[in-house]
C-alpha positions as CSV (number, residue, x, y, z in Angstrom):
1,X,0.0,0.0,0.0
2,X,1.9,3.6,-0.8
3,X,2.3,6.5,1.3
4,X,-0.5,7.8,0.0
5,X,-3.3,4.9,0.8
6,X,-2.0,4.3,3.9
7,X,-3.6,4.7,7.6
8,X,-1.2,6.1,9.6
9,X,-1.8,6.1,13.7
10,X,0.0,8.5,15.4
11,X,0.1,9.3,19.5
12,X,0.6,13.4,20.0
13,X,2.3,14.8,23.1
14,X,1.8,18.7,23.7
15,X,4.1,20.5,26.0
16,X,2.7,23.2,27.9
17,X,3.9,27.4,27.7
18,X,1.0,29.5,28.0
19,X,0.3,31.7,25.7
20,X,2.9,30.1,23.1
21,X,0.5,27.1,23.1
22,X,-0.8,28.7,19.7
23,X,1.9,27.3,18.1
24,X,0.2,23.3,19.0
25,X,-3.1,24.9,17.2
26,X,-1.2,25.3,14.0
27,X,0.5,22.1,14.4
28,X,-2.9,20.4,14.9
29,X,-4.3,22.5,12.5
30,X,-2.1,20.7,10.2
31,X,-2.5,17.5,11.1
32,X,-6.8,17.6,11.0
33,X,-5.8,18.3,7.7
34,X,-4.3,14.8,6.9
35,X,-7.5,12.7,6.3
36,X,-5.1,9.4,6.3
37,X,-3.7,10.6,10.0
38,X,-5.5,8.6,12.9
39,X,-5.0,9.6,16.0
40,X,-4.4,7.4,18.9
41,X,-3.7,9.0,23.0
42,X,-3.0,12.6,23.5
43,X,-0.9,13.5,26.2
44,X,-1.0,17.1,27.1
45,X,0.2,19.4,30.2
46,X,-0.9,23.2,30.6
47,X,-1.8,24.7,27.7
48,X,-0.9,21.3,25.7
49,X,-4.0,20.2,28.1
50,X,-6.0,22.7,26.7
51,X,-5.2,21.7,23.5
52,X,-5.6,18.0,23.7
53,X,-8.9,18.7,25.3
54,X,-10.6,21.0,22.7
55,X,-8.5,18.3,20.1
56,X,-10.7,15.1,21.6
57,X,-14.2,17.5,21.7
58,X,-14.2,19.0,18.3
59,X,-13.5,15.0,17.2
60,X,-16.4,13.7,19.2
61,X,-18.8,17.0,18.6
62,X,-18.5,16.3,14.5
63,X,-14.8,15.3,13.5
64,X,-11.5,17.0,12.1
65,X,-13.6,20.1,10.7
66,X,-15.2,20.4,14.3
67,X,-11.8,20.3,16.2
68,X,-10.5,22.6,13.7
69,X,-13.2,25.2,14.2
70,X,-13.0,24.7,18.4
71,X,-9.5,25.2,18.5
72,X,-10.0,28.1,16.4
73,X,-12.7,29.3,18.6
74,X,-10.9,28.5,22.5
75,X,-7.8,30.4,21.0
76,X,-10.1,33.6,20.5
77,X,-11.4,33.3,23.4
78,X,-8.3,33.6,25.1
79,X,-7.1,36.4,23.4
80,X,-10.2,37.9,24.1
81,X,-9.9,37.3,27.9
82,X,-6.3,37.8,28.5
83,X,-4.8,39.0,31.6
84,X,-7.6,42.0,32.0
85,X,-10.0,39.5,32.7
86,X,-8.1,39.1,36.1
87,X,-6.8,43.0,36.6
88,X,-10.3,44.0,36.4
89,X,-10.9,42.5,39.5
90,X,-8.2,44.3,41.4
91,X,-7.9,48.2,40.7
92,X,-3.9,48.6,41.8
93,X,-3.0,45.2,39.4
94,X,-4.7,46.5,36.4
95,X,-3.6,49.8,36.9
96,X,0.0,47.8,36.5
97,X,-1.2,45.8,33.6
98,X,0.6,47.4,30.8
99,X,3.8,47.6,33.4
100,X,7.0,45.1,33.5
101,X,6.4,45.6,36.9
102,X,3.3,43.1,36.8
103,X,5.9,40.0,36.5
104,X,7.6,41.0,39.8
105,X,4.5,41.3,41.3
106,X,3.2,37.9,40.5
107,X,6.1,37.0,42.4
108,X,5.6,39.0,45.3
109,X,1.9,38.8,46.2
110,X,-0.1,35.6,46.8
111,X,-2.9,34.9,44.3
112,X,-5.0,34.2,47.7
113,X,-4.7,37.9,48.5
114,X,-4.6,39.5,44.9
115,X,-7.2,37.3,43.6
116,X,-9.0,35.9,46.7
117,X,-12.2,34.7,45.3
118,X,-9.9,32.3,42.8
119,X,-11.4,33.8,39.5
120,X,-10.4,32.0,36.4
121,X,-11.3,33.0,33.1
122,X,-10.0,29.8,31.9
123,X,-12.7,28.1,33.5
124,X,-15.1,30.2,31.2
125,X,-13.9,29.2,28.1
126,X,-13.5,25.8,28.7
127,X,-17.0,25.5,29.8
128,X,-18.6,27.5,27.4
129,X,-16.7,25.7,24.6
130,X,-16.4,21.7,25.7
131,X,-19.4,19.5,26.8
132,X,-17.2,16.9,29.1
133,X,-20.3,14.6,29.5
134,X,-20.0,14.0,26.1
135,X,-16.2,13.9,25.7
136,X,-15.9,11.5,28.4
137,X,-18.2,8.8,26.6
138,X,-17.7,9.7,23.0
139,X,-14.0,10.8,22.0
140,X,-12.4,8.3,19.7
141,X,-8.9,9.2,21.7
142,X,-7.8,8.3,25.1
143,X,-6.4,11.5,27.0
144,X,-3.5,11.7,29.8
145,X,-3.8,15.2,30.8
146,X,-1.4,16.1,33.9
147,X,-1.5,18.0,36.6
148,X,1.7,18.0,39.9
149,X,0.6,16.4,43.3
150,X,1.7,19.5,45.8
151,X,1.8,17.4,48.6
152,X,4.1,14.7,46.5
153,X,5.4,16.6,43.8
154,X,4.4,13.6,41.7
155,X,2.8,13.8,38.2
156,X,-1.3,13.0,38.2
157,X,-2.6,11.9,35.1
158,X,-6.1,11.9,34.4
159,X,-7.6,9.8,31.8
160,X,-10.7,10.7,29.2
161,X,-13.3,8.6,31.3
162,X,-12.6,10.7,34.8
163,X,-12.1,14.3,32.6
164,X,-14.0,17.6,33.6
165,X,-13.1,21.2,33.7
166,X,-11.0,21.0,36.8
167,X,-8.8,18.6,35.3
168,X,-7.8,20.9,33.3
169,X,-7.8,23.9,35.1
170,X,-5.1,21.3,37.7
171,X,-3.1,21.2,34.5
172,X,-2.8,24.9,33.9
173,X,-2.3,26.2,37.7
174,X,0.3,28.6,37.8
175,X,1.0,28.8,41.5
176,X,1.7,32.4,41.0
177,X,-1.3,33.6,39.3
178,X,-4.1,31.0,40.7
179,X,-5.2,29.0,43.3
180,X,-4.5,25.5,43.6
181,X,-7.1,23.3,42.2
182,X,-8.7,20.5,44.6
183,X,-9.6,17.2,43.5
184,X,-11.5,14.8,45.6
185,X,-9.6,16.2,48.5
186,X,-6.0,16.3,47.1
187,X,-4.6,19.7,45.7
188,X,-2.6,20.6,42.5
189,X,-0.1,23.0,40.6
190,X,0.4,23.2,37.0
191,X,1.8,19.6,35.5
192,X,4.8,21.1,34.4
193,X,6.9,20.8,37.3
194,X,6.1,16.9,36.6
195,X,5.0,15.8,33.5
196,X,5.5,17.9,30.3
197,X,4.2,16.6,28.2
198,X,4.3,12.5,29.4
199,X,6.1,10.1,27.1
200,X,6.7,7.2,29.0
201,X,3.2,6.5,30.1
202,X,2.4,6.7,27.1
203,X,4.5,4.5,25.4
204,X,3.8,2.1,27.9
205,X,0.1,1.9,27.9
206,X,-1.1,3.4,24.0
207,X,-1.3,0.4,21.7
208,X,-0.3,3.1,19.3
209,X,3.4,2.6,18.6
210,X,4.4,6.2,17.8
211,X,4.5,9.7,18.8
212,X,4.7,12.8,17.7
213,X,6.1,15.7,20.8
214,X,4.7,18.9,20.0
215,X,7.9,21.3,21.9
216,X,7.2,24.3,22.7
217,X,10.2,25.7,25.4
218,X,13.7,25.5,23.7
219,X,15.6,24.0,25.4
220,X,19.1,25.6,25.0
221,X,19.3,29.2,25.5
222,X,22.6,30.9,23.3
223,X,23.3,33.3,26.0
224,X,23.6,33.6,30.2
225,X,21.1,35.8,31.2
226,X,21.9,39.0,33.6
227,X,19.0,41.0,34.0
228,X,16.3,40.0,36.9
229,X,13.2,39.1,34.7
230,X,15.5,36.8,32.0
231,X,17.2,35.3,34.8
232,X,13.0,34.4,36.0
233,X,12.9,33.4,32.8
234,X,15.5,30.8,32.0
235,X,14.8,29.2,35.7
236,X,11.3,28.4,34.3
237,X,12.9,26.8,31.3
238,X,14.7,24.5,32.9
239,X,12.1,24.1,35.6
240,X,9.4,22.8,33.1
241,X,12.0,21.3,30.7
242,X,13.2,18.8,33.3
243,X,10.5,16.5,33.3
244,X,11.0,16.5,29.4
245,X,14.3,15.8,29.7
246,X,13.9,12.8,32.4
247,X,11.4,10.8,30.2
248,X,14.2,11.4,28.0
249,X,16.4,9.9,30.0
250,X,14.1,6.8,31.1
251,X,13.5,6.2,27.5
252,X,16.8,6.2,26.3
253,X,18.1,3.5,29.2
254,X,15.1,1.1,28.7
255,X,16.5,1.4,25.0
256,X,20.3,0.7,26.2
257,X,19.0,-2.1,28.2
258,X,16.7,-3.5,25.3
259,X,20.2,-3.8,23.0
260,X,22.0,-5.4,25.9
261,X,19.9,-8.6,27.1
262,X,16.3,-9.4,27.3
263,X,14.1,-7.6,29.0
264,X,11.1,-10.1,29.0
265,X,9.0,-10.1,25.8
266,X,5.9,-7.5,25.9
267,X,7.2,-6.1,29.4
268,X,6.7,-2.5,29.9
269,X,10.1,-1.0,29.7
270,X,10.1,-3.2,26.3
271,X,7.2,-0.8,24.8
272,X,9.2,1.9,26.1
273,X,12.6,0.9,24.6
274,X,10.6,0.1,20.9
275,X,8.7,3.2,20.9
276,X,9.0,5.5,17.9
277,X,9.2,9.1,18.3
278,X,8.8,12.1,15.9
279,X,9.5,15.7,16.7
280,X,8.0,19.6,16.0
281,X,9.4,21.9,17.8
282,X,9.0,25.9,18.5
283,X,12.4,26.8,19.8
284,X,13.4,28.8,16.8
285,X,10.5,30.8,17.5
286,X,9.4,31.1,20.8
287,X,13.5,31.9,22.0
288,X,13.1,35.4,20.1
289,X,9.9,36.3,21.8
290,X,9.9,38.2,25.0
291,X,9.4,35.7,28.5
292,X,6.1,37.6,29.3
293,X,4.2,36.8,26.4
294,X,4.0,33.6,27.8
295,X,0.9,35.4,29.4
296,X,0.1,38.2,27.2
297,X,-2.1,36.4,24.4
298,X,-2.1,39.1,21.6
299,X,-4.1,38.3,18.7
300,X,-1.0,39.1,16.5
301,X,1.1,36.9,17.9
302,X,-1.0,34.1,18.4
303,X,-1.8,33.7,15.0
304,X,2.2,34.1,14.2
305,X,2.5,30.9,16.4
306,X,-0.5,29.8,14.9
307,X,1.1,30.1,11.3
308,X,4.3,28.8,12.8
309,X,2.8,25.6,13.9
310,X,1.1,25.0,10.2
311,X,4.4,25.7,8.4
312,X,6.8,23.3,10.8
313,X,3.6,20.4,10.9
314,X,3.8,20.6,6.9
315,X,7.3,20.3,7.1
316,X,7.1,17.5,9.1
317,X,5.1,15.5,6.8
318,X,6.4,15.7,3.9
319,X,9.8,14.6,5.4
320,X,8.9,12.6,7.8
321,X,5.1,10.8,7.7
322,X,6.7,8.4,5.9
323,X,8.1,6.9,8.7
324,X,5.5,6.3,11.0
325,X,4.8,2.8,11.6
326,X,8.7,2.2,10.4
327,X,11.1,4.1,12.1
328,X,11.6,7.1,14.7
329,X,12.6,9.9,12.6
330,X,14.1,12.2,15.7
331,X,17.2,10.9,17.6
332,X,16.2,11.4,21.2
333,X,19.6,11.2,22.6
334,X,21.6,13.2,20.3
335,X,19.1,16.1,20.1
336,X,18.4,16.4,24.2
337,X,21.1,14.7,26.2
338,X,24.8,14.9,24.4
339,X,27.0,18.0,24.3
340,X,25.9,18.4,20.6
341,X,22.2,19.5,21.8
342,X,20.4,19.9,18.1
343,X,17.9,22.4,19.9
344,X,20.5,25.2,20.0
345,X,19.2,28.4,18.2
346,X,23.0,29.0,17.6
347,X,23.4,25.9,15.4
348,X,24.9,25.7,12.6
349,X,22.8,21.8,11.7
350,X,19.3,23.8,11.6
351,X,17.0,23.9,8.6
352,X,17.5,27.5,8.3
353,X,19.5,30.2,10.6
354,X,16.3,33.1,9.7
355,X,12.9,33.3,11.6
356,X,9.8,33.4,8.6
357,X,8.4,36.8,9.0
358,X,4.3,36.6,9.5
359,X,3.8,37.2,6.0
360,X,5.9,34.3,4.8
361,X,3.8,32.2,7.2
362,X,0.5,33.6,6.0
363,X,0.4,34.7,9.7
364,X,-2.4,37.1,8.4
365,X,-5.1,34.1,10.0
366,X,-7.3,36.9,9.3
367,X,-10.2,34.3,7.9
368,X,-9.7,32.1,11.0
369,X,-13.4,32.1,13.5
370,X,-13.5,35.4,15.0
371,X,-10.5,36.7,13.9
């Protein structure tokens, strides 16, 4: 059967980074595109949760068109929310909205005492937008959405059957901006500090053989930073990068011990150590965007990301679709844990040194919903 004929089952895994999570809407974008591309689990932290989420409800509201056209729709919803959603409620904040000040002050005051009735706007959207009843029983894709234990520290990773709001919302808790979320008595932070996005869960338990990790954080940075807020800034890279980089690690010794003797047919670290794994990443443009548009969703540059995502997922398949079901098509080890670390913006190995412009990306979106 040719390329072209083929089914072709794929796992996703979207990494979490705010605001930059546009760029996994063009990616998927993309991929609802590909009629032949099936998609198996979806495993998805902070805004990859949201993501994933809207991803499994537009395909069980009315298929690819429908998850096109809800992804579309959440993303304008958060632009039109934004942070003012949140100053409004507090005078002296929003009067600091439009301040690089209001960084340092998510830093310094509580969300309990800033924001002491726990509004989220996120909450909003996703209810407005998603009908989990339905998702739960209908979606043709299992989900791992994760949110951090606070009392443990340890990933929690709920599955499509057990999925409302608040699992999501558990996925997406900044500590600094919300309150944590409680779950049948047990509280959580964001899921980056533990799981972003999971792999080996997934490679472990998905009967689907491959996956595709949608990066959003680079991972090297070409420069020490010096000044207060880009110091903030590269300690969160590396704070929600290491869980990336340990399933990383775990995959790539369950592969060392595969080669080296038996592990036991079918055994879990087996799956692990077989897995393929395909790669789109944002690095080369989310490193030349400013740390707090993380969580300053401007139309302008969400469609950028937006048009970023389509033009590195089309990329992707014409070079690479081809090898799903055959062989991985990203070398795990040599991109994220050897000296020679292919995510370096600096490097001379990458596709092209030059970030498109939003022109050359058709960044325009302009005839997206509500744009």
């Amino acid at each position: 059967m040719g390329l072209f004929n083929r089914r072709i089952r794929l796992n996703l895994a979207l990494q979490g980074g705010g605001a930059h999570g546009a760029f996994t809407w063009g990616v998927l974008d993309r991929l609802l595109d590909e009629e032949r591309i099936e998609f198996g689990w979806v495993s998805g932290t902070s805004a990859g949760a949201v993501n994933a989420v809207v991803l499994a409800a537009g395909l069980s509201e009315g298929g690819r068109q429908t998850a096109r056209d809800m992804l579309g729709a959440i993303w304008h919803s958060v632009h039109k929310a934004g942070v003012p959603d949140l100053m409004r409620l507090n005078p002296f904040l929003y009067s600091l909205s439009r301040l690089p000040a209001l960084a340092q002050m998510a830093s310094l005051v509580s969300p309990y005492e800033f924001n002491p009735l726990g509004f989220d706007p996120l909450r909003r959207i996703l209810t407005e937008h998603i009908n989990f009843e339905r998702l739960r029983e209908t979606a043709p894709v299992e989900l791992l959405i994760s949110a951090t234990d606070i009392s443990t520290g340890r990933p929690r990773h709920f599955r499509r059957h057990e999925l409302a709001v608040e699992c999501v919302l558990a996925s997406a808790c900044l500590p600094t901006i919300h309150h944590a979320v409680e779950i049948n008595g047990r509280a959580y932070w964001d899921g980056g500090f533990s799981s972003n996005p999971d792999l080996v869960t997934m490679a472990q338990e998905s009967p689907v053989d491959d996956t595709l990790l949608v990066q959003i954080n680079p991972i090297v940075s070409a420069s020490v930073p010096t000044g207060v807020r880009e110091i903030s800034d590269r300690a969160n890279n590396l704070t929600f990068n290491a869980p990336l980089l340990r399933d990383i690690e775990v995959i790539e010794t369950a592969r060392s011990m595969d080669s080296g003797w038996p592990l036991g047919r079918g055994t879990a670290m087996q799956r692990v150590a077989r897995h393929r794994y395909h790669l789109v990443e944002a690095g080369r443009y989310t490193s030349v965007l400013k740390p707090d548009t993380k969580a300053q969703p401007d139309w302008g540059m969400l469609t950028y990301l937006h048009g970023a995502g389509r033009a590195e997922a089309g990329k992707w398949i014409e070079k690479h679709l081809k090898d799903v079901g055959r062989r991985s098509s990203v070398d795990l080890r040599r991109r994220y844990l050897t000296a020679e670390v292919q995510g370096d913006p600096t490097s001379p190995e990458r596709e092209s040194s030059e970030i498109p412009s939003e022109d050359a990306l058709g960044g325009a979106m302009a005839l997206r919903p509500g744009a």
